[in-house]
N, C-alpha and C positions, 0 to 999 in steps of 0.2 A: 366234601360233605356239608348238607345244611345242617346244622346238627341241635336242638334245642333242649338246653339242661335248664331245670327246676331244682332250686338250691332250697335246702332246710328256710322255712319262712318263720322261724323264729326268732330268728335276727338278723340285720344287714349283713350282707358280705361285702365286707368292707375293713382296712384296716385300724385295730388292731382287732383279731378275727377272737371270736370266743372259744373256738376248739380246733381240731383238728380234720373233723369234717368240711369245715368252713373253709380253713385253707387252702384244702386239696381241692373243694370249687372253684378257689378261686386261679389256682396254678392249673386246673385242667381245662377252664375257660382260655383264658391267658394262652396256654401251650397250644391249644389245639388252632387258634387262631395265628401263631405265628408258624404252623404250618399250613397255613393255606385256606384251612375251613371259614365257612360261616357261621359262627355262634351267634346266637341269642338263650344269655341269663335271662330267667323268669328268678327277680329275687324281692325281698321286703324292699319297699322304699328308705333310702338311706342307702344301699348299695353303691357299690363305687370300685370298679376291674381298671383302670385304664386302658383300654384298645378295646374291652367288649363290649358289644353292644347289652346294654341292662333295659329289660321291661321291666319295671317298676310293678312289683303286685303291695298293694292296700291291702293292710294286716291292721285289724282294731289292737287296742294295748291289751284290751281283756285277754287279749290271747299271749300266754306266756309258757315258757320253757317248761316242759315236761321236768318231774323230778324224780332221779334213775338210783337215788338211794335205798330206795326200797325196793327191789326188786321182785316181779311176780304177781304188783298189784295193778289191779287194771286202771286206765285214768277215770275219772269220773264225767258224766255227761252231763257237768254246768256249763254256764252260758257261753261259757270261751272256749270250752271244746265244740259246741254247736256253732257258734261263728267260724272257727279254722275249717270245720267240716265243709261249711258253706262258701269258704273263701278256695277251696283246693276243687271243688265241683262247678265253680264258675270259671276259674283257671281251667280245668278239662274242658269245659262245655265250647271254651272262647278255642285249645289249643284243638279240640277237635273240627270246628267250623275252620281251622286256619292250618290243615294239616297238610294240603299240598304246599305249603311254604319250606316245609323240614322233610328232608330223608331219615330223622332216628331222633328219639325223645328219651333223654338218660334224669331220671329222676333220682335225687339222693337225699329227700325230705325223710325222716323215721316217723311219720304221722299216719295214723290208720285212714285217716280219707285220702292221705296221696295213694297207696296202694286200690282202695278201693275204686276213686274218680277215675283213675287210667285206664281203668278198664274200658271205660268210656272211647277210646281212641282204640278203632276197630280197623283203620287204613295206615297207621302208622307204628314201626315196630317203636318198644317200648323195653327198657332198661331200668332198672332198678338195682341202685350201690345201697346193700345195707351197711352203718360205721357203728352200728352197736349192738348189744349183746341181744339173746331172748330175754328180754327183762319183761315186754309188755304183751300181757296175755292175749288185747284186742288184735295186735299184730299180728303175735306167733298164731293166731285162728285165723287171720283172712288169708294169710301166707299160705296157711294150709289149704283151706279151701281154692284159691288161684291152684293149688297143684293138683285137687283131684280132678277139679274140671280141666286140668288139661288146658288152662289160657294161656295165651301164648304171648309171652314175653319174655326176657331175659334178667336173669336172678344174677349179682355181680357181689361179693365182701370182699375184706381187706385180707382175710388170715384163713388158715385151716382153724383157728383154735376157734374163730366165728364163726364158720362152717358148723363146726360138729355142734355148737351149741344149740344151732338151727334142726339137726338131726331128726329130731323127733318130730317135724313141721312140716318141713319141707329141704329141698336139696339144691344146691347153688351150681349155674352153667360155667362162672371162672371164678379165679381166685386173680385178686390183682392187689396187690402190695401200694402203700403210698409213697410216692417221688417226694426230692427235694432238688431245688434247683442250686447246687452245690455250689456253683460259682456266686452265689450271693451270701453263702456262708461262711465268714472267715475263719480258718485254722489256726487252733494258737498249739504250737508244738510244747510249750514248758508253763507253768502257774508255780504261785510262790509256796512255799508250805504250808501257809496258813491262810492260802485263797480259802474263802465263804463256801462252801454248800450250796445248792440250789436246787427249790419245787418251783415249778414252772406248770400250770396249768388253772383249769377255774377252780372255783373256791367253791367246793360242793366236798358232801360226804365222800362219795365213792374214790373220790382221787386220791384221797388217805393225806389232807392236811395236814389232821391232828398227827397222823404217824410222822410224819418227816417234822413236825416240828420235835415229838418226843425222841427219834431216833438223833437227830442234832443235839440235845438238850442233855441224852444221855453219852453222846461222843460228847459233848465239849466244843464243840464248833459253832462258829457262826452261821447260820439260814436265813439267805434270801427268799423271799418268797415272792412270784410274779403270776397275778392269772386276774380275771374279772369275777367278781363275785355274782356267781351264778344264783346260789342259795343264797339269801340273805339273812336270815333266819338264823342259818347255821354257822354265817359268821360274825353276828353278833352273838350266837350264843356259846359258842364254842373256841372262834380262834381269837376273837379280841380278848378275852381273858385272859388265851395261853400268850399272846402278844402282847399284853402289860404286866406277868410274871416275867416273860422277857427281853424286857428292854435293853438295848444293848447287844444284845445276842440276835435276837429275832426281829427280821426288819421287812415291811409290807410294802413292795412298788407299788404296786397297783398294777394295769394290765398293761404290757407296754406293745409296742409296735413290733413285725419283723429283726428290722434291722437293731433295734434299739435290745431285743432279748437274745439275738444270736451271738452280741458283741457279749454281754453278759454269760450267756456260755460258756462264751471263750476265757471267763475269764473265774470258772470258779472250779474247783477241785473235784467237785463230782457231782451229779446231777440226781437227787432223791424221789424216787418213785413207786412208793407203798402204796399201791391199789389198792381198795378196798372191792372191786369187782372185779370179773372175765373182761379185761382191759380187750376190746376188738382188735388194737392194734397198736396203736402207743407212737403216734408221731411225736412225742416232743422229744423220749429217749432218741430217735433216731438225730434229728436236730441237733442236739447235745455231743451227740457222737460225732459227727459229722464237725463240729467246731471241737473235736479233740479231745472232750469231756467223758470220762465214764462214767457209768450209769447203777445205782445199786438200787432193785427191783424186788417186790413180791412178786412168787413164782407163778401168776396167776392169768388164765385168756393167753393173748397172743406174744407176752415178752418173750418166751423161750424162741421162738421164732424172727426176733429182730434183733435181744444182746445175744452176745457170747460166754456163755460164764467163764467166768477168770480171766478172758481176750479183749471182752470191750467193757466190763464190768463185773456184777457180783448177782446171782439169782440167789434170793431168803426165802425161806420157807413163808407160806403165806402169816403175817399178823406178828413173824417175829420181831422184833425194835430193838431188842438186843443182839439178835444175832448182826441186824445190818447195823445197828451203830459200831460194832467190834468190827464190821468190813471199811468202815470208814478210814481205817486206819492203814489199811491196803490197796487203799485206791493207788498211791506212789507208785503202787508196781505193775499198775497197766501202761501200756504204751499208746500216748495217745494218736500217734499215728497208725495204730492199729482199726482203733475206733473209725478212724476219720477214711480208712481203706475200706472197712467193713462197709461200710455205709454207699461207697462210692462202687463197688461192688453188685449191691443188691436194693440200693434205696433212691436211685436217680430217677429226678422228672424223665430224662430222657425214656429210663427203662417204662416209666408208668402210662407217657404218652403212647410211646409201640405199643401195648400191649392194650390199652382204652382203644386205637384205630385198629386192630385185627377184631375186637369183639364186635367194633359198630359194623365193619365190612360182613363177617357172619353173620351176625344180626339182619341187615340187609338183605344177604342175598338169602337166606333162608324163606325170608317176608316174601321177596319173589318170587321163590321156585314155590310155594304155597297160593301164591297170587294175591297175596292182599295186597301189595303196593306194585304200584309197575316200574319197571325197571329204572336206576338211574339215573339221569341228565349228567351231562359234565358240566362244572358250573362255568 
């Protein structure tokens, strides 16, 4: 298949990736090309896949990261939402003039002009991965609208618990889980007793910083902390204070690479994950698992779906701090090769690749027997 994905243009796809949407581009670019296809990444300049081919799309700086802590409020239409608008409608305009190059266009941008500009491409079927929750009202209404008119493309998320939040909107053709390409994640079967803690993701509200630093703070344990400060704001106003209350205890990598945060996995006693949203899916727990680490979680979105309570970790009532810091103390009693089974089970690139090429193949032949595109060439 020629296959042409448009990656979130908020930030390069490139390592050390900002979230969890970011990396799954960049392992389903990556994968689908060492099976055979033709990819071409549409991503922000700065991008960098080694083997894929990257079209380079020009992003002004005005245009910056949506903020999903507040949930329900719509973005505001200043000047950098007008510029991303205009930058995802000339990317349509160019990927529609350039559509007999691609058999299927899988977009996984969460911006209301990528849903909207696609529409634009009337000869080539179109895909849509949402990775995050109904937070933004401009969305959850053009989403709706695409379904009462009946256009025709293909709705894809990560989890059921993303599904139903979409419920009242609109309704999703798969559910496809995110891979990890397992062999690049080392296992550590035993850690010391007094291996650190670890929050592992951006430095925003919704990820529940402050909770994993208080839940450490009230266990008595040491907290690593790894992600890219997404909000800035919020973490000068919030976590460098709680980070010079504790020195010594609480220590700030900054965002590190792949290889560099999995070996870290491997080597910390359990992995802190107090959401403060409908988390859509939660790749870093799987990660963590996967390197042998359990996981102790607000019950919140899609964990119930990716840990095990009591098998690969501990499910807390949502906002509790004391319940999970008192779990801390029962992390010893999961088996970390349990985690690392689970994971190899239900969370491999392998399984995520199969199941990305049967929806592009339906996607296709659908487009066919309807006649909008003619049938496919072998390459």
């Amino acid at each position: 298949m020629r296959i042409a994905l448009v990656a979130p243009l908020v930030t390069p796809i490139a390592q050390p990736f900002v979230g969890g949407s970011q990396a799954l581009v960049a392992d389903l670019a990556l994968g689908m090309v060492q099976r055979g296809h033709e990819v071409t990444l549409f991503a922000r300049e700065g991008s960098s896949i080694p083997g894929v081919k990257i079209e380079p799309v020009v992003v002004p700086d005005s245009v910056i990261p949506s903020r999903f802590s507040e949930p329900g409020t719509a973005q505001s239409a200043d000047p950098g939402f007008m510029i991303q608008a205009n930058v995802f409608f000339e990317l349509f305009l160019q990927l529609r003039q350039r559509a007999s190059e691609f058999d299927i266009l899988h977009a996984h941008a969460f911006d209301w002009p990528c849903f909207t500009a696609s529409a634009l491409l009337t000869t080539l079927p179109v895909l849509h991965t949402i990775h995050l929750p109904a937070v933004s009202p401009e969305i959850n209404a053009v989403l709706g609208i695409l379904q009462r008119q009946q256009h025709p493309f293909t709705l894809i998320t990560v989890s059921q618990a993303c599904a139903r939040d979409y419920a009242s909107y609109t309704t999703f053709d798969h559910i496809i889980y995110n891979g990890l390409d397992l062999d690049a994640i080392p296992f550590v079967l035993q850690v010391a007793d007094d291996a650190p803690l670890l929050f592992a993701g951006r430095i925003t509200p919704e990820k529940g910083v402050e909770e994993a630093i208080e839940i450490a703070e009230q266990a008595g344990r040491q907290l690593l902390l790894a992600g890219g400060i997404y909000d800035q704001s919020y973490y000068s106003e919030r976590i460098v204070p709680r980070l010079e209350v504790g020195q010594g205890r609480i220590h700030y990598l900054g965002q590190l690479d792949h290889p560099t945060l999995w070996q870290l996995m491997g080597q910390a006693q359990g992995l802190l994950f107090p959401i403060a949203w409908d988390e859509p899916f939660g790749l870093t727990p799987v990660e963590a698992m996967a390197a042998g680490t359990p996981v102790i979680a607000f019950q919140r979105g899609a964990v119930t779906e990716v840990i095990r309570d009591q098998q690969t970790g501990f499910l807390i009532p949502a906002g509790d701090c004391a319940q999970a810091a008192a779990a801390v103390a029962r992390l010893a009693t999961i088996e970390r090769s349990a985690c690392r089974a689970h994971v190899v089970a239900n969370f491999s690139l392998k399984r995520m690749l199969d199941a990305h090429e049967q929806v592009y193949t339906l996607a296709m032949d659908r487009a066919t027997a309807v006649g909008r595109v003619p049938a496919a060439q072998p390459l």
